[in-house]
Structures are given as C-alpha cells and as structure tokens.
N, C-alpha and C positions, 0 to 999 in steps of 0.2 A: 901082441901083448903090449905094443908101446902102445896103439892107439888107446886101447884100454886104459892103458896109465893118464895119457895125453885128457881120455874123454872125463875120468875120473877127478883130474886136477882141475878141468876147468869146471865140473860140477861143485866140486868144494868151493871157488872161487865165487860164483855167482850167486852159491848159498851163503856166505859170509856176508856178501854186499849187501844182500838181500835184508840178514840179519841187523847189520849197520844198519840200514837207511830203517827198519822198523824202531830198534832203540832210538833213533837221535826222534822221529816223529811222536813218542814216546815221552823225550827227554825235551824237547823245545819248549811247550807249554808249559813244565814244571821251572824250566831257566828262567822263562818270563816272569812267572811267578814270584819265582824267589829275589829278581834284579828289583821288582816295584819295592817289596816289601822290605830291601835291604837297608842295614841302618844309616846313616848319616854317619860319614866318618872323618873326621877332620884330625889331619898333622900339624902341627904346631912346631917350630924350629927356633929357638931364642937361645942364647947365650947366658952360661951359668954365670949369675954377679960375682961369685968366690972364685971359680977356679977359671971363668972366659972360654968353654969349652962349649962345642955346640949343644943342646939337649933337645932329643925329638920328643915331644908329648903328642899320644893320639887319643884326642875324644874321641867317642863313639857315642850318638846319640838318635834317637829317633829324629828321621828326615823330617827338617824343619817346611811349614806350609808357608807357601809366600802369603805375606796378608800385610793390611794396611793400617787396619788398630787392632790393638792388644783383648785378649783375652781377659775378661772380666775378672778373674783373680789376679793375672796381672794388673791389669789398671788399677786396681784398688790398692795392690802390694806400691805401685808408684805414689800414687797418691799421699798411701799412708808417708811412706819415707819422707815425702817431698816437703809434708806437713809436721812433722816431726824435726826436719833440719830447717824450720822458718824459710824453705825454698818454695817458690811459686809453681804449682802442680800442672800451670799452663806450661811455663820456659822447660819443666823437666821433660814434658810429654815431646814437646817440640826440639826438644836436641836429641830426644833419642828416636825421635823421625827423621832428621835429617842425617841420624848419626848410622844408623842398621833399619831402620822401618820396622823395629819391632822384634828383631831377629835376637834371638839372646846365643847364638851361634855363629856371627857374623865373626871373620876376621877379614882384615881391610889387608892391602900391599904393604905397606910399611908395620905392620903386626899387631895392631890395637885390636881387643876384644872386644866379645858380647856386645848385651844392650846399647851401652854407654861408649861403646868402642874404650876401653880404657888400656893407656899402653903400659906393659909390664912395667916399669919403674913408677907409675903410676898407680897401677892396682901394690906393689911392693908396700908405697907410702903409704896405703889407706889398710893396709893389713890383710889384703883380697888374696884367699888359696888356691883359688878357680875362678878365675874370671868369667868363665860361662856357667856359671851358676849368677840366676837371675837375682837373687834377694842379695849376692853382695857385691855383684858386679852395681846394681843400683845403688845401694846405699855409699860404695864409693865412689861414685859418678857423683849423686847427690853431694855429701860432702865436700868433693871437691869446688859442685861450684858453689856450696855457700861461701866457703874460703876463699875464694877467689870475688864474690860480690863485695866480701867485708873487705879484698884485698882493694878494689878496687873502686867500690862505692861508685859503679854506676854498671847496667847488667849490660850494656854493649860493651865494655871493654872486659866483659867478665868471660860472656863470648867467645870473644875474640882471643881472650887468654886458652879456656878450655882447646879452642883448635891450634893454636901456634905456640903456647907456651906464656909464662906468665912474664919469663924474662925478654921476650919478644915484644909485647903490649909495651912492657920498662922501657923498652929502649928506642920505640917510635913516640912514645910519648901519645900514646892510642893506637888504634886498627893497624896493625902492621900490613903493607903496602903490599901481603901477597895475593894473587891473584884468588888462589886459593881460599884464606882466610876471608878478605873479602866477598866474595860469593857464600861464603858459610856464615858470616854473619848477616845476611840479605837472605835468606833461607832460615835461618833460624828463627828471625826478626818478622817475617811474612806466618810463618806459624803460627806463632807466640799472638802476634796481632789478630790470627784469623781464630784462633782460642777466647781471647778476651774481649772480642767484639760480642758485643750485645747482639741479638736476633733483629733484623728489621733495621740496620743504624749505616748502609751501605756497604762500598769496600773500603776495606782495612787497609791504611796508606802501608805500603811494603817496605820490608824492612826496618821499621820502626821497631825498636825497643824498650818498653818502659822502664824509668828506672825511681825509685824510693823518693818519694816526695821530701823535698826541703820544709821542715819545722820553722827553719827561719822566714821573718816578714821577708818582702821580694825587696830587695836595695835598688834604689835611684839608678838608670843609667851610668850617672856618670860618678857613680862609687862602684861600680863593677869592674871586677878586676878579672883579667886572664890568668887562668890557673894551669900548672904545667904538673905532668908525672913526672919524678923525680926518680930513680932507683939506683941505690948505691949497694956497696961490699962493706959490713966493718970488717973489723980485725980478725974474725973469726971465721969469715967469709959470708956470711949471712946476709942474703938478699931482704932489703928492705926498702920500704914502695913509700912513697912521701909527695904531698902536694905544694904547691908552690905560688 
C-alpha cells in the first residue's frame, strides 16, 4: 500500500510539471507580445511650489520611435508657432534637436521636459499644464526664446541664456564659461547654420549664430565703442538687462 501511495504521488508530480512547462510554452509568446506592445510609461518626481512636498506624476504614453526629424504635422505645428512669435523656424528646429531630437517625451537628469526640454518653473511662467503635450510645450519654448532675443538682442546670448539661465548670461557679461553651456551653444549654432546655408554654398562655419542686422550705417573704427551687459535688481527685485 505505501508503494502505491509513493507511485501515485510521484505520478501527480510529473503530471503537474508536465502541466506547467505546457502553460508557460503557451504563455511565453503572448509575454512577448504584450512587453513590444507595452505603453511608454514615464514617472515624473518634482516638488509642489506651495506646499514643497514631493509629487510623483506618471505619464503613460505610446512608446515614443527614435527618429531624427519630426513628423510633418509636427514640423508644421513648429513652424507655425515659430512664425507667429517673429522666431526663426531654422534656431526653433535646431534647439529642439539638440534639446530631445524630437522626442516630445524626453525628460533629461536634472528634470526638464518634452520637445523644448522646458524646466518646470519654466513651463509654470509660460502657463504650460503638461509639458509633454507637444503644442504647449512648443509654444512655450518658442516664447521663451523670443523673450530672451528681445532680452538680449543678439541670438547667441539668447542661446546661451535658454541652457544656463538668463541671470547666468547677466552676470558673465556673455557665454557663461560652462563647459556645458558652451558645447550647447556650438551645437545649436552648427544646426542653425546647416538650416540656413543655401544648397551648393559649401560648409557652414560651426557654431556660428546669426543675429538681427543693424539699421544703423556701420561707424568709423575708431568711434566704435565696447559694449558691456549690464544687469541689476531694483527695489522690487526685478532683474533688468542694460547695455553699456
């Protein structure tokens, strides 16, 4: 009688195995399936402005395709904006290549979103709900660097504001000396220039940045004068950019 129990338990055992290894040969094919097809899920972790407490936000979005230009509603959605805010539809295209390649899902280490990588206190001041939504993550990219051209009136230090800050740019009196900043203004500038080179007119000198022609006649050498950024605090605290 025990052998009978003994042959009986391992009959069960081998039929279970059995059972398992058929479900999982079963279930493998359909895991695969479902891992390709799974959405794009991105955690987001920032700090509430009012109360300073951490808030985890989780998009869920279909798994973005790596690519190198945009999607023809995109491009045109750029365009439009870029033309719309008197911004140059070359420098837009090329800061949001160097910024995500296109990715309106991109978040960077230190936490800037989307297209335009814009960083939460940033998207806050341009009025942005979602920063991975493409149409306002742009337009407040856009915005910012017209304001920052008019800040500046010249697009390499407008640049150079967009990656390090505006009070950064203030207070080197130009390109601020990071290693950083500078490579992204030579990256931006190498775009921008291979955008607005003519077909057939060689290579585009690197790093170059066109900036807003001067109305005024060209002055004499030797009435030319060196001009310095100025940026101060008034009373109010209010950062204001001045030349000199």
């Amino acid at each position: 009688m025990r052998f009978c129990s003994e042959d009986i338990l391992k009959a069960a055992v081998v039929g279970a195995l059995g059972v398992a290894c058929l479900c999982a040969e079963d279930v493998a094919p359909k895991a695969e399936t479902a891992k390709a097809e799974a959405p794009h899920v991105i955690s987001v972790v920032r700090a509430d402005a009012r109360t300073g407490r951490l808030v985890r936000r989780i998009v869920v979005s279909p798994r973005p395709e790596a690519r190198t230009a945009p999607d023809p509603a995109m491009a045109a959605a750029i365009d439009k904006t870029a033309q719309d805010f008197q911004v140059s539809p070359e420098l837009v295209h090329a800061v949001i290549q160097v910024e995500s390649n296109y990715n309106p899902y991109a978040v960077s280490e230190k936490g800037a979103e989307g297209l335009m990588q814009l960083m939460p206190a940033t998207a806050r001041r341009f009025g942005v709900t979602n920063s991975f939504d493409a149409r306002q993550n742009i337009e407040a990219g856009v915005r910012y660097l017209k304001l920052l051209q008019d800040t500046f009136q010249d697009d390499r230090l407008a640049i150079a504001a967009y990656n390090a800050g505006e009070k950064a740019v203030a207070r080197y009196g130009g390109v601020p000396p990071y290693p950083e900043t500078v490579n992204y203004v030579a990256k931006v500038g190498q775009k921008y220039s291979q955008a607005k080179k003519p077909a057939g007119t060689g290579k585009a000198e690197k790093g170059k940045i066109e900036t807003k022609a001067d109305p005024r006649p060209a002055a004499d050498p030797a009435e030319e004068e060196t001009h310095h950024v100025v940026a101060y605090l008034d009373t109010e605290g209010r950062l204001h950019i001045a030349t000199r």
